[in-house]
C-alpha positions as CSV (number, residue, x, y, z in Angstrom):
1,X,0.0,0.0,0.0
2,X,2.7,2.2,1.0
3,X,4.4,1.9,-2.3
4,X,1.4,2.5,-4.1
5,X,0.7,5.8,-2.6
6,X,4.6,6.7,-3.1
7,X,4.8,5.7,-6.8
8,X,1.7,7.9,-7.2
9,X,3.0,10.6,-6.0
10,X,6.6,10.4,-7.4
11,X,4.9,10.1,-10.5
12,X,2.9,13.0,-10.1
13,X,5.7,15.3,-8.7
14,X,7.5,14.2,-11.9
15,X,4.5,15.6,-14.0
16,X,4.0,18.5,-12.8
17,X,5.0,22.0,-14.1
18,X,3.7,23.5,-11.6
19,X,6.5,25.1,-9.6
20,X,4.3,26.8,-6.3
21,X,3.0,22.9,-5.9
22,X,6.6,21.7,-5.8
23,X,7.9,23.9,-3.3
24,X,4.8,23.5,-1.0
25,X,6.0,19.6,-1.4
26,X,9.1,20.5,-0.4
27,X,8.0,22.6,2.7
28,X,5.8,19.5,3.7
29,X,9.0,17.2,3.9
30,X,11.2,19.6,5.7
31,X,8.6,20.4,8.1
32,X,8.4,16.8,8.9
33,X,12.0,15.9,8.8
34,X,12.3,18.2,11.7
35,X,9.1,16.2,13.7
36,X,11.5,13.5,12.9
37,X,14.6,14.3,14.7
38,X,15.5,13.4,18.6
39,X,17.0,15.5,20.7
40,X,19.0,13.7,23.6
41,X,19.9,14.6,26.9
42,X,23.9,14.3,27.6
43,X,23.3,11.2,29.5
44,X,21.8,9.7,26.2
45,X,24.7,11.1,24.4
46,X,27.5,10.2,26.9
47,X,25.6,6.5,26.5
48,X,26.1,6.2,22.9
49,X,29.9,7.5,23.1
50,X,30.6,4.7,26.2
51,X,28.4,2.1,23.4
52,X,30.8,3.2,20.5
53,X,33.5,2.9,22.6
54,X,33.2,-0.8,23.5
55,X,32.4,-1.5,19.9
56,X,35.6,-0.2,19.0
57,X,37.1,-2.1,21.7
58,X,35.7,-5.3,20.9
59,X,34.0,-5.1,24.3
60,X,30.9,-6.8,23.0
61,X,28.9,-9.9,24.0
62,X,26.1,-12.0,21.4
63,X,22.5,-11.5,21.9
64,X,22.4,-14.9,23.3
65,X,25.3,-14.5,26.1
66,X,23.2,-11.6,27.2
67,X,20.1,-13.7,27.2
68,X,22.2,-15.8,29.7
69,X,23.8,-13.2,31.7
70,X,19.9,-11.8,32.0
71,X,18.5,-15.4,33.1
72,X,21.5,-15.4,35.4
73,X,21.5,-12.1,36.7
74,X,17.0,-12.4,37.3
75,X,17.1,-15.6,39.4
């Protein structure tokens, strides 16, 4: 469905000549782009650093040992 409405649109973005139409277009997607964007707290930021950091420093565990760890750490 999704793809539908996009094609049909793409397609009638394409068409037009209509240069007041494109522009209001255009306003629609910034002005949602910014609706889009998260703003985080430096605790959030300072998180994803320390995340980036162990990644980098091959400080990383599977999905499954941290299942384990969990079940361990819950009982």
């Amino acid at each position: 469905m999704i793809d539908t409405i996009r094609n049909r649109l793409i397609d009638r973005i394409l068409a037009t000549k209509n240069e007041n139409f494109l522009i209001a277009i255009e306003n629609i997607f910034i002005s949602t782009q910014k609706e889009d964007e998260i703003s985080l707290n430096s605790e959030q930021i300072e998180m994803l650093n320390m995340s980036e950091q162990d990644i980098k420093n091959t400080n990383i565990i599977s999905e499954k040992e941290l299942e384990k760890e969990d079940a361990k750490w819950l009982k």
